[in-house]
C-alpha positions as CSV (number, residue, x, y, z in Angstrom):
1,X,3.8,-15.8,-28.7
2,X,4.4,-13.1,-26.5
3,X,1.4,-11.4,-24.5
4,X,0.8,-7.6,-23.8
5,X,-1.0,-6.5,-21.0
6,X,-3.4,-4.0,-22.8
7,X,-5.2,-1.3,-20.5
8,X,-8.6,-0.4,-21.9
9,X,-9.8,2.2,-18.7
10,X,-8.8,5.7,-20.3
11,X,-8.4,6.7,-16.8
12,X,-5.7,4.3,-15.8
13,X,-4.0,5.1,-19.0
14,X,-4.0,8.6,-18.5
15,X,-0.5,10.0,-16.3
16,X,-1.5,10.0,-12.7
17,X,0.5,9.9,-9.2
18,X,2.2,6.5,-9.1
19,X,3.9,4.7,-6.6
20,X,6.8,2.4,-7.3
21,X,5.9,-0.6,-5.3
22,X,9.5,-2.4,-4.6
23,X,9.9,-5.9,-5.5
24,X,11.3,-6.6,-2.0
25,X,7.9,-5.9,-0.6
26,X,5.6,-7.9,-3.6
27,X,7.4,-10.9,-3.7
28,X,8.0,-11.1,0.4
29,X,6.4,-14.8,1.2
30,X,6.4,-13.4,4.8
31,X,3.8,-10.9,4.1
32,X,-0.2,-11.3,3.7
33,X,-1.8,-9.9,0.5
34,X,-3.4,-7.2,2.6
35,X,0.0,-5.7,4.3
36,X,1.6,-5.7,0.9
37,X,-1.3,-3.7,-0.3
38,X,-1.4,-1.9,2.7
39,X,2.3,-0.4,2.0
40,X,1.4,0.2,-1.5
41,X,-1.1,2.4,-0.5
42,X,1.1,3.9,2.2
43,X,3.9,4.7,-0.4
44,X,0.9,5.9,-3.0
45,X,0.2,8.4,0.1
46,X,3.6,9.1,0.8
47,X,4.8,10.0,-2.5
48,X,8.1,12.4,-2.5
49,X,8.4,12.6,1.0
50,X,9.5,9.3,3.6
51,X,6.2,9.8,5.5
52,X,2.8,10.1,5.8
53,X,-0.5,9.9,8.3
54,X,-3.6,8.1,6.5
55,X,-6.0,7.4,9.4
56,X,-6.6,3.6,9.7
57,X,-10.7,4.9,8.6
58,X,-9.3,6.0,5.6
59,X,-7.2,3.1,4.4
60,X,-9.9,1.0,5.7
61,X,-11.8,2.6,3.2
62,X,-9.3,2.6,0.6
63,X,-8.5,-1.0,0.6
64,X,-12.4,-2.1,1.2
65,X,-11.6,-3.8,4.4
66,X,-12.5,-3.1,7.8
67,X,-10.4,-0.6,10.7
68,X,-9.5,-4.0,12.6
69,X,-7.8,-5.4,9.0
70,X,-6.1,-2.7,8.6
71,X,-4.5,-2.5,12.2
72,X,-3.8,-6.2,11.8
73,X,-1.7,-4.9,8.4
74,X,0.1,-2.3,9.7
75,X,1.2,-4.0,13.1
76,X,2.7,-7.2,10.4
77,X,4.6,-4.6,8.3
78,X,5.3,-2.9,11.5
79,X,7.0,-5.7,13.2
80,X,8.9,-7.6,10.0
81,X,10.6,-3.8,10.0
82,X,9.2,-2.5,7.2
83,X,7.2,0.7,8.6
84,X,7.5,2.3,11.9
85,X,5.1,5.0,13.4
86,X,4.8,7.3,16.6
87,X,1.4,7.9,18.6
88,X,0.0,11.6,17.9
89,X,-2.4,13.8,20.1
């Protein structure tokens, strides 16, 4: 038999921003849960454009884990190559 994945919240149904996660990045055995999250969140933020500048409080909050998680996130995608970013201010 084959199953559907139904989705009952009207509000994910309805047409929204959307970011296509690549499969390089889900299926990577070299990368935690939470850094593969992390750059799902970071191309959600992104969108069109091949940057953006969350502060770490914010996808802290985003992803319901603390400002140290998500420095420990972003320094793993940072040094298996998959972001890069430059100090500001």
């Amino acid at each position: 038999s084959q199953r559907t994945v139904v989705i009952k919240n009207a509000a994910l149904r309805a047409v929204g921003p959307f970011a296509a996660f690549p499969t390089k990045i889900i299926r990577n055995p070299d990368l935690s849960l939470g850094a593969r999250l992390t750059y799902a969140l970071l191309l959600s933020y992104a969108q069109q454009d091949d940057f953006c500048f969350p502060a770490q409080e914010r996808l802290a909050n985003d992803l319901n884990v603390t400002d140290r998680q998500v420095r420990r996130f972003l320094i793993e995608l940072r040094e298996k190559g998959f972001i890069s970013w430059k100090q500001q201010g």
